[in-house]
C-alpha positions in Angstrom: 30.5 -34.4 -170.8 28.9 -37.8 -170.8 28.8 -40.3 -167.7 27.8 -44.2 -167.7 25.2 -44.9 -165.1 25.0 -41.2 -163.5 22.1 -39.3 -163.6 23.4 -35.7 -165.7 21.7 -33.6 -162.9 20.6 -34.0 -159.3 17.2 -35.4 -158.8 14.7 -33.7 -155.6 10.8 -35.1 -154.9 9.6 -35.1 -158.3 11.3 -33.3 -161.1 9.4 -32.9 -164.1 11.5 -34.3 -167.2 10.9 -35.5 -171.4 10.9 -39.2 -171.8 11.2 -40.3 -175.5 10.9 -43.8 -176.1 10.8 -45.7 -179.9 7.8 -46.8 -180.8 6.5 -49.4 -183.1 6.2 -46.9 -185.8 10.1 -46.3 -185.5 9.4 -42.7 -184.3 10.8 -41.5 -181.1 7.4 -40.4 -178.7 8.3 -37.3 -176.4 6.1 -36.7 -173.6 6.6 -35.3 -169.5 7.3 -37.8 -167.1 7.3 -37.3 -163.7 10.6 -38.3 -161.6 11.1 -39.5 -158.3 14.0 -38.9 -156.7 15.5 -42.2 -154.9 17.6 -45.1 -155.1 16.5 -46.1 -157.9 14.8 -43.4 -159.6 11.1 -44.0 -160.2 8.1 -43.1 -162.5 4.5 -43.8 -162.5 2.8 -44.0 -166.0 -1.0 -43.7 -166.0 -3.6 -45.7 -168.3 -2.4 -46.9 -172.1 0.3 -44.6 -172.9 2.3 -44.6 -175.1 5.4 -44.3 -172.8 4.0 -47.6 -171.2 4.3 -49.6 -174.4 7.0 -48.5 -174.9 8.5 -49.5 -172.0 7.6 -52.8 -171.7 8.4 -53.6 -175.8 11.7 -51.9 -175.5 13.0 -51.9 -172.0 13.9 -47.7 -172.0 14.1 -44.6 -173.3 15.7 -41.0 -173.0 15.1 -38.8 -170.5 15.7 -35.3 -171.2 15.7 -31.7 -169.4 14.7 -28.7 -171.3 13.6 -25.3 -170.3 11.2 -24.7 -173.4 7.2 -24.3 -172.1 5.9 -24.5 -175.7 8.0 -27.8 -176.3 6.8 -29.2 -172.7 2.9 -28.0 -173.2 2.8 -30.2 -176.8 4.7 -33.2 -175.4 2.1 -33.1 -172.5 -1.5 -32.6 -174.4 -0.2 -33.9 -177.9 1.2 -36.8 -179.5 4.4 -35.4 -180.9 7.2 -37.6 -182.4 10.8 -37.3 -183.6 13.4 -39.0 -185.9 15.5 -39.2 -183.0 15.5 -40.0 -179.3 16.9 -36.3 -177.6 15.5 -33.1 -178.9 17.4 -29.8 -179.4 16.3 -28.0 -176.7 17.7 -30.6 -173.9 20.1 -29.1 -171.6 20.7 -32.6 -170.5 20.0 -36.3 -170.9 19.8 -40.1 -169.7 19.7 -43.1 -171.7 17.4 -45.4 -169.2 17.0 -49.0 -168.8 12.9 -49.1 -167.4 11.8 -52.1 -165.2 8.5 -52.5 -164.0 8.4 -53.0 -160.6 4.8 -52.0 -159.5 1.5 -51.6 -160.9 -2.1 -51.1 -159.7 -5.0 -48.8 -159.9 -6.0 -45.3 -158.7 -9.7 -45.2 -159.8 -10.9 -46.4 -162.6 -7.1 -45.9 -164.1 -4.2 -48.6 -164.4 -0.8 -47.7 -163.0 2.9 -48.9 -163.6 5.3 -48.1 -161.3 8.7 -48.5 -163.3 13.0 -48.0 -161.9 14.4 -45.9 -164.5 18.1 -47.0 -164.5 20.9 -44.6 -166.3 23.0 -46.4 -169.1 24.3 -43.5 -170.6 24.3 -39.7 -170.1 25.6 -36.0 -171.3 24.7 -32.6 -170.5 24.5 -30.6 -173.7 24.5 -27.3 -171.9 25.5 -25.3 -169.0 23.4 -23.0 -167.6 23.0 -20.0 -164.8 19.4 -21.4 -163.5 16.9 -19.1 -163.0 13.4 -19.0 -161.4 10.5 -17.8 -164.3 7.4 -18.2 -162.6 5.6 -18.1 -166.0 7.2 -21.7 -167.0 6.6 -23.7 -163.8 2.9 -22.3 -164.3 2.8 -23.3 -168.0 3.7 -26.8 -165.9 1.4 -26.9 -163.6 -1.4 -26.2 -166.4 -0.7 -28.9 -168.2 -1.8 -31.5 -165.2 -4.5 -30.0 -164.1 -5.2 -29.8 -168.2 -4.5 -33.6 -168.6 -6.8 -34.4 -165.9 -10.1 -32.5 -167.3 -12.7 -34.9 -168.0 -11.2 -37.8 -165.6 -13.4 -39.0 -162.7 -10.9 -39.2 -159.9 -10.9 -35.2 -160.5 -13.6 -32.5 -160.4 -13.2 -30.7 -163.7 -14.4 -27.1 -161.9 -11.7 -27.5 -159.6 -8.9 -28.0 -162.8 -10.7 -25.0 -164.5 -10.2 -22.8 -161.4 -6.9 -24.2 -161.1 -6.1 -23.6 -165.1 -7.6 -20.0 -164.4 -4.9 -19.0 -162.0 -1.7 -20.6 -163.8 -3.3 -18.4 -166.6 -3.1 -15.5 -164.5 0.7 -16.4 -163.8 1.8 -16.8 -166.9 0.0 -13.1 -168.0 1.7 -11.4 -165.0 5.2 -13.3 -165.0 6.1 -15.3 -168.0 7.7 -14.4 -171.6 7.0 -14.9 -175.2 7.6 -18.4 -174.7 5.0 -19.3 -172.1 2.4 -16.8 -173.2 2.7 -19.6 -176.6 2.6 -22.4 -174.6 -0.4 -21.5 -172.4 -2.1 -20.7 -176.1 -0.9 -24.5 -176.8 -2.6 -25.5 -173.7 -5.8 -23.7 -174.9 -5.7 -25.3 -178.4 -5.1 -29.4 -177.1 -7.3 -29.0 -174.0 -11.1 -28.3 -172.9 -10.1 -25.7 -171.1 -10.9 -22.0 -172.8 -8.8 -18.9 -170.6 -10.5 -16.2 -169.0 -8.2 -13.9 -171.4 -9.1 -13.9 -174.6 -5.6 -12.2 -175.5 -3.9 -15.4 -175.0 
């Protein structure tokens, strides 16, 4: 099912999605991006991202929904690039015109404030949704995991934070987000209280 100009799912406060916009390398950059639900649907982008660039040298991007914790965990605390703009595991996605129209600063960090407009869209899947409280912790871990070492945040506050989505993910999640909590461990300064992980 595609659409022209309709979001592929219904938007709520922020919903965590993929973005992947082309970069100069001709590579297609995945990484989270936070959206706000409105008329037009916004996103913030913080310091010299990537995603930033991007949006001002090309004007857009795709932004995708997937379920997959490992897939979100690298996208967040990696670089990870693909030969084309909407990976396998999105249940649904928009092709997005991206407008500027705010920026500032929060600290000592630039931000751009940018209406993400739908050109295109499909959903790829259908799905009974459930509630793992594993993956939204595997979520969660990789902001406050971003955030180490910035100085509008207090880095023993993160860790404590990063303690307990561990703990969630132990007691509630799958194979999946047990990986990507590893993940987290691996592209982060963060080291788990468990060493199973």
């Amino acid at each position: 099912m595609t659409g022209d100009g309709d979001w592929p799912v219904d938007l709520r406060g922020v919903t965590e999605s993929l973005v992947a916009t082309l970069g100069p390398n001709d590579r297609w950059n995945i990484a989270p991006l936070g959206l706000h639900a409105g008329d037009p649907v916004t996103a913030t982008t913080w310091g010299n991202t990537r995603t930033r660039r991007n949006f001002e040298r090309r004007g857009g991007g795709y932004v995708q929904f997937a379920r997959d914790p490992l897939l979100f965990a690298e996208a967040a605390l990696s670089v990870r690039e693909a030969d084309g703009p909407v990976v396998d595991a999105a249940d649904a996605w928009a092709e997005v015109d991206a407008g500027r129209v705010d920026a500032g600063e929060g600290g000592d960090t630039r931000w751009e404030e940018w209406a993400l407009r739908p050109v295109e869209s499909a959903v790829e899947r259908r799905t009974v949704p459930t509630t793992n409280r594993g993956y939204y912790a595997v979520v969660e871990a990789t902001v406050a995991a971003s955030r180490l070492g910035v100085d509008a945040y207090d880095d023993d506050d993160l860790r404590d934070r990063l303690a307990y989505f561990e703990s969630v993910v132990e007691t509630c999640g799958g194979e999946r987000e047990r990986a990507a909590i590893r993940r987290v461990t691996e592209l982060s300064e963060w080291r788990p209280q468990n060493e199973s992980f």
